[in-house]
N, C-alpha and C positions, 0 to 999 in steps of 0.2 A: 283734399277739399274740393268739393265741386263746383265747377266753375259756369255753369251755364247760367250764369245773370248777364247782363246788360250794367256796367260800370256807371256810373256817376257819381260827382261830387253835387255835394250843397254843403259849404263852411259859409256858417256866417258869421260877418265881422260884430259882434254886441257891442263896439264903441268902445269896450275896456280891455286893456293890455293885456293877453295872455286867455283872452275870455274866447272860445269859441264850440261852435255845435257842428259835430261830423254826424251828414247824412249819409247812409249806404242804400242806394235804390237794388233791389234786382226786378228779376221776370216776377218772383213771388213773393218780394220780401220788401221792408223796406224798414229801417232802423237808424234811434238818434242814441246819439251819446253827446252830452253836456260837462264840458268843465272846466274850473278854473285853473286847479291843478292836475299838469298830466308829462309827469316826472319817468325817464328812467333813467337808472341807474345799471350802469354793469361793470361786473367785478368787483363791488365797491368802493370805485374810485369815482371811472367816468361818469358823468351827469349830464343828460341831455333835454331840456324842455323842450318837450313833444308840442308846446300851444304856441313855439314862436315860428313852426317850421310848417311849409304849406304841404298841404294833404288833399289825397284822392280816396276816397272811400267808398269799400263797395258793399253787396250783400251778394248772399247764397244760401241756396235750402237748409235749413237745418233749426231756425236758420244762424247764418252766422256773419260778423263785421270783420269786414279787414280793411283798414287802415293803413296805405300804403303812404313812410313820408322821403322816400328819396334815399340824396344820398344826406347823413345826419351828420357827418363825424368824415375825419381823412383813413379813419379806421373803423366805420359804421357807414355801409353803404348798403345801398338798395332794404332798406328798415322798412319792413311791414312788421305792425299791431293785430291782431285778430283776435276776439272775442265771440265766446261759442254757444247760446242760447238752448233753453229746451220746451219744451213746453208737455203740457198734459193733456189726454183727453176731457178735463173735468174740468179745464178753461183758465187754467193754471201756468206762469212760466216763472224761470230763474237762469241766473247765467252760471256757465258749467267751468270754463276751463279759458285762458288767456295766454297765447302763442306772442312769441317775438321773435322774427326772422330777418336775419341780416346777414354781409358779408363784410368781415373783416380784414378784407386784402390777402387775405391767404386762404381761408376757407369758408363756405356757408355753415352760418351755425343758428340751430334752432333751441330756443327755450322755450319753456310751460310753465304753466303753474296752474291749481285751481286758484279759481276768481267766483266767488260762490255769493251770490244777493237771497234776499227771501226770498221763499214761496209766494208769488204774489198774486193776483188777476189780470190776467190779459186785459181788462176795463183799464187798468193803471200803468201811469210808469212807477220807476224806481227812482228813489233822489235822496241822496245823503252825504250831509255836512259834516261830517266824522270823516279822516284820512283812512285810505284804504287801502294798505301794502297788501302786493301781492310778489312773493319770492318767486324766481325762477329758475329752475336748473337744466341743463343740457341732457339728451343723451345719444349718445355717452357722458356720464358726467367730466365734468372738467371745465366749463364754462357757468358761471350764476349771472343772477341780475336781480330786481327789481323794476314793479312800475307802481308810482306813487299817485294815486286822485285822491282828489278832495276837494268838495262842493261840485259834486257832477251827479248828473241823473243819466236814466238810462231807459230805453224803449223798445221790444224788440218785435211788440206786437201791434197792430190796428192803428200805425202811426196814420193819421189824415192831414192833408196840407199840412206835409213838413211840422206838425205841431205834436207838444207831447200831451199827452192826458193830465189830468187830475195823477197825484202823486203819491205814492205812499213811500212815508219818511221811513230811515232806518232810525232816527232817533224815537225814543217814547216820550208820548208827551207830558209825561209825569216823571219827572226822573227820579234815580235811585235816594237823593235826599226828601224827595217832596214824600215821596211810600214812607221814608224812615220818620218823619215827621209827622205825617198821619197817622200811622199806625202809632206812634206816642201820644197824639191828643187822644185816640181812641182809647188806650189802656188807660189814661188819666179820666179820661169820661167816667167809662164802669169804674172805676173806683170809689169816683165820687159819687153816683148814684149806687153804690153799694154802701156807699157809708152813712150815706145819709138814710138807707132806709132799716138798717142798723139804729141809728138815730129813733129813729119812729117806732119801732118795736121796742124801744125801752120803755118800761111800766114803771109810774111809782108806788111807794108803799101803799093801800089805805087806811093800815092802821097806823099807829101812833103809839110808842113808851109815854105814860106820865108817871106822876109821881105815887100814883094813888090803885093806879090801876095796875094789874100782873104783867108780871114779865113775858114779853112775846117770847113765845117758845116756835123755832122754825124746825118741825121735822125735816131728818134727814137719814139716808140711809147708808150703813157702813160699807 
């Protein structure tokens, strides 16, 4: 990874437990990440909350965040986070890939994983309320993890004074009942205006049987 940024923190405190915003400044970059929850997990035992432990966060070309938080654990030490960004020529970016690197008293060990957001506009952040695991494995393999967010946004482009843009949710704003639901008054609609114009094409006779008069005879063919 390359290193020629210029290192800064900005964590600010939002006044709620657990709640905080990593800025990563460089020479060309500058990126926020927001979130409530920002969980790992390795081996599937150990669990460590990344939002109660103080952080230094940087940027580099690419570009990309790394998040360094120390020492985490008596057996997770020097713990950096790094997230990998990309972007398009057509004004386009999404995040690519999610590293964790530490040492566990015996040796350094790196894990991955994708970490993959939409296609979105560099005009926008990213922000989504949905948990968002991301698995990680070693290699060589032999080490796993996880990192667990949720209710975090993400910015990798045109950050200005430290603030994020206008946002695009990963949630939709119609969700998968309200479609199912429309799309059922919609089939009940046509029904009903099909039946009623059924209704209206109905004719009645205009003649009449009496007692006096012949028998209506209706042609028909065999």
């Amino acid at each position: 990874m390359l290193k020629s940024t210029l290192p800064l923190l900005l964590v600010f405190s939002l006044g709620l437990c657990g709640v905080v915003i990593y800025e990563g400044k460089g020479d060309e970059c500058d990126t926020l990440l927001y979130a409530e929850t920002f969980i790992l997990t390795l081996g599937g035992v150990q669990t460590i909350d990344l939002t109660n432990l103080t952080a230094t966060a940087t940027c580099s070309s690419g570009p990309s965040m790394e998040i360094s938080f120390g020492d985490a654990a008596d057996n997770v030490t020097s713990l950096k986070v790094s997230v990998g960004f990309s972007g398009t020529d057509t004004g386009y970016w999404s995040s690519d890939i999610m590293n964790v690197t530490y040492n566990d008293g015996t040796d350094d060990i790196s894990l991955s994983g994708k970490f993959k957001t939409h296609l979105i506009s560099k005009s926008f952040s990213f922000a989504c309320s949905l948990p968002s695991v991301t698995t990680l494995n070693s290699d060589p393999a032999g080490k796993k993890g996880k990192v667990t967010l949720n209710m975090y946004q993400l910015q990798a482009f045109n950050v200005a004074d430290s603030k994020f843009l206008d946002s695009y949710q990963c949630v939709n704003y119609i969700s998968k009942g309200a479609w199912m639901g429309i799309f059922g008054g919609v089939v009940m609609i046509v029904v009903l205006i099909l039946s009623i114009m059924m209704l209206f094409s109905t004719s009645t006779p205009d003649r009449f049987e009496t007692s006096k008069s012949k028998c209506l005879i209706i042609p028909h063919e065999h």
